[in-house]
C-alpha positions in Angstrom: 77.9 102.5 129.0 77.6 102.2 132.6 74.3 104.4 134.1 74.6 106.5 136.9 71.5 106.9 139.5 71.0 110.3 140.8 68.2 111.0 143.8 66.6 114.0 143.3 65.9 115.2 146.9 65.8 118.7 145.5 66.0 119.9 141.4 69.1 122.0 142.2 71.1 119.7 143.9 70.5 117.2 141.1 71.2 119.8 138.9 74.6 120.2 141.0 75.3 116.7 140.8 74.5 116.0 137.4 76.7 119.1 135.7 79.4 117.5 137.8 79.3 114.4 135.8 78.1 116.0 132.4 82.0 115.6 130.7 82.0 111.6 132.0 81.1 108.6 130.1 78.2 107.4 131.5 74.5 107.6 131.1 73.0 109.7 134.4 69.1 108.8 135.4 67.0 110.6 137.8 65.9 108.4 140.5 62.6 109.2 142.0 61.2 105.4 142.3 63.0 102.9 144.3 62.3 100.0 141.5 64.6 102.3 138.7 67.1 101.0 141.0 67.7 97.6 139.7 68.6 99.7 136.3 71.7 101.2 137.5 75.0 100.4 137.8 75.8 103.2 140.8 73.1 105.0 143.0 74.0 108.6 144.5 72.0 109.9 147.3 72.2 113.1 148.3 71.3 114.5 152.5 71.3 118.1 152.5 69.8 118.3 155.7 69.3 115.4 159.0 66.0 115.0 158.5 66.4 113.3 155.4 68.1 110.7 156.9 65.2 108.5 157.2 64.5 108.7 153.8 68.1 107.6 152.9 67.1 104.9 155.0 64.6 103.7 153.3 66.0 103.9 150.0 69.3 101.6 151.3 66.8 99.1 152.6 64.6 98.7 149.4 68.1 98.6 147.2 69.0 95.8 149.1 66.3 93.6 147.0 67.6 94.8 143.4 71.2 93.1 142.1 74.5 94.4 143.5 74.7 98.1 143.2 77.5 100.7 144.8 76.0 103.5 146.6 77.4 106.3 147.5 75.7 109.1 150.3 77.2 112.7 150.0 76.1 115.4 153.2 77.3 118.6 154.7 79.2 117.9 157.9 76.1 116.4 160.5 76.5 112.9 160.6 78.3 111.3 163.5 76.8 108.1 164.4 74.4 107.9 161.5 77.6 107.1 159.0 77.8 104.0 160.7 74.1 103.1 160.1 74.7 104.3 156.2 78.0 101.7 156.0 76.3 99.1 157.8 72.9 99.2 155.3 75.6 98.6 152.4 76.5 102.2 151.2 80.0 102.2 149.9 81.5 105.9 151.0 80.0 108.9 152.9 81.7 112.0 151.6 81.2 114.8 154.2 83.6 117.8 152.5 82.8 121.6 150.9 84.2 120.2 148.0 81.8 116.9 148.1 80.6 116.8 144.3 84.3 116.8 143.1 85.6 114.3 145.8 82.4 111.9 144.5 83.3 112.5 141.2 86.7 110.8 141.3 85.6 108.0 143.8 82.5 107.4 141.3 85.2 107.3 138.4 87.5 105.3 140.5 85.1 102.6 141.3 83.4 102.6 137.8 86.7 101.8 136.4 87.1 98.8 138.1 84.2 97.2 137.1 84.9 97.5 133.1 88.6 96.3 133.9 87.0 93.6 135.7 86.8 90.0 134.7 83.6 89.2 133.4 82.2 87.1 136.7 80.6 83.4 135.7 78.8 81.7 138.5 79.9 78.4 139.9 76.9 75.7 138.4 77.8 73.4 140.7 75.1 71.9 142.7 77.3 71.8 145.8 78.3 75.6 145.6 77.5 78.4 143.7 76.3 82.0 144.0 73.0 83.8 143.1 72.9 86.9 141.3 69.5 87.7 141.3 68.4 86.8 144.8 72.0 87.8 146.2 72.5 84.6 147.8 74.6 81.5 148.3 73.2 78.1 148.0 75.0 75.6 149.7 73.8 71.7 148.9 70.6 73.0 148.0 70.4 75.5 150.8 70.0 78.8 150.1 70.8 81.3 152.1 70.3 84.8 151.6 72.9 87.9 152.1 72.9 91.5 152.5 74.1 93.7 149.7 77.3 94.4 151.3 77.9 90.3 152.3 77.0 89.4 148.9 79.7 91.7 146.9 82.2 90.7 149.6 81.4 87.0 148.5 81.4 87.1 144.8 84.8 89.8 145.1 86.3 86.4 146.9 84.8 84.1 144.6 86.9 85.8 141.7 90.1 85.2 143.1 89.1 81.8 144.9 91.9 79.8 146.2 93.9 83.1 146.1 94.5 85.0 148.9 93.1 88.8 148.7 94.9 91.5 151.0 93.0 94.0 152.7 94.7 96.5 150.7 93.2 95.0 147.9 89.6 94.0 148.9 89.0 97.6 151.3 89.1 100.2 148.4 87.2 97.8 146.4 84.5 97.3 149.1 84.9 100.8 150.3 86.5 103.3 147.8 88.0 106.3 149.6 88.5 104.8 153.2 91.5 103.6 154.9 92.7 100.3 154.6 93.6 100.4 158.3 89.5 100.1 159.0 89.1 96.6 158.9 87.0 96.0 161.4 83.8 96.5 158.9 85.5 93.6 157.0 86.1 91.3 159.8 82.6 92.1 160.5 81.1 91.2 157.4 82.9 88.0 156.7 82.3 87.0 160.7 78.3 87.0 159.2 79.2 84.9 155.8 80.6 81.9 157.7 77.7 81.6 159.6 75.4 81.4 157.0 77.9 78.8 155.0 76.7 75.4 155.8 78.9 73.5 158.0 79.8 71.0 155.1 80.4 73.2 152.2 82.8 72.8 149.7 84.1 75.7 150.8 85.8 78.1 153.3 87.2 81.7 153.8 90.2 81.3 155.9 92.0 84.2 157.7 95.7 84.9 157.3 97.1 86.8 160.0 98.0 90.5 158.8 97.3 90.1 155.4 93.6 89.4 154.2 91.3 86.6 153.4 91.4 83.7 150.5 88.6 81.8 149.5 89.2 78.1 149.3 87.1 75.9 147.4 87.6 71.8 146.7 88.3 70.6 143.4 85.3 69.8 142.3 84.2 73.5 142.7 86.7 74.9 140.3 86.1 75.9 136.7 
């Protein structure tokens, strides 16, 4: 059963949230210390008013130290330039609407269904290439090198489907459930940081193809 992390900024709010999500399938947890973190498949957070902004903050910065975990921010309608800071410290959707709960509750549904019809993910144990799970990195030859939250799901999303190219219309509601496909440029951004921090002699690239996506390409001796 996949478990579902609530912050409780106030009790009625996580109340509101949690009856929500009382007729779903999944185990809900309160969230009041950042290490329960690493214990959850899916973090909400709510901001009920812009001063808690900071202490979103925060809370993004310190998940970025546990395993792979989709966040999602819900907020009455104040944000402007502060969603951008929220995407860019890996938060996955920033629902703004009067109907907020129920929109979350189909994006969280959404996104939790892909993962159990996922393939299960094995990481590469080759010495020249393979990903790290528990320090959300990529070692290269030996050299590690260490990736955000966001980078790192990017990466092992790619690695799935190596040698297969991946259209934005597939990768963008994976990465991003509930946004447009036509916003790229977060993607573009993203994998524009990867390459740099892929040795120049991996075994591996992530080649552009015009107006379609990205594939992942990885020699032979890489494969499974």
């Amino acid at each position: 059963m996949l478990t579902l992390g609530i912050l409780e900024t106030t009790s009625s709010t996580y109340e509101k949230i949690s009856q929500e999500f009382e007729t779903e399938q999944y185990h809900l947890k309160k969230i009041e210390h950042k290490e329960q973190v690493k214990n959850v498949d899916g973090l909400i957070i709510p901001l009920e008013i812009k001063e808690q902004l900071g202490q979103a903050v925060e809370w993004l910065v310190a998940c970025q130290q546990f395993s792979a975990v989709f966040i999602w921010v819900i907020s009455n309608d104040f944000l402007d330039y502060e969603e951008s800071i929220l995407l860019d410290l890996g938060v996955n959707a920033v629902i703004k609407t009067e109907e907020k709960e129920f929109l979350l509750k189909k994006i969280v549904k959404n996104t939790f269904k892909r993962i159990e019809n996922s393939k299960p993910y094995r990481n590469n144990n080759s010495s020249e290439f393979s990903l790290n799970d528990e320090n959300q990195s990529i070692i290269v030859k030996g050299d590690e090198q260490l990736l955000t939250v966001t980078e790192f799901r990017v990466m092992k999303f790619l690695y799935k489907n190596k040698n297969k190219t991946i259209s934005y219309d597939e990768i963008m509601p994976y990465m991003w459930p509930g946004t447009s496909s036509e916003n790229i440029y977060k993607l573009t951004n993203i994998i524009f940081h990867i390459r740099k921090k892929l040795n120049k002699n991996a075994p591996c690239s992530i080649k552009t193809i015009r107006s379609i996506g990205y594939r992942l390409e990885l020699e032979n001796e890489c494969s499974e």
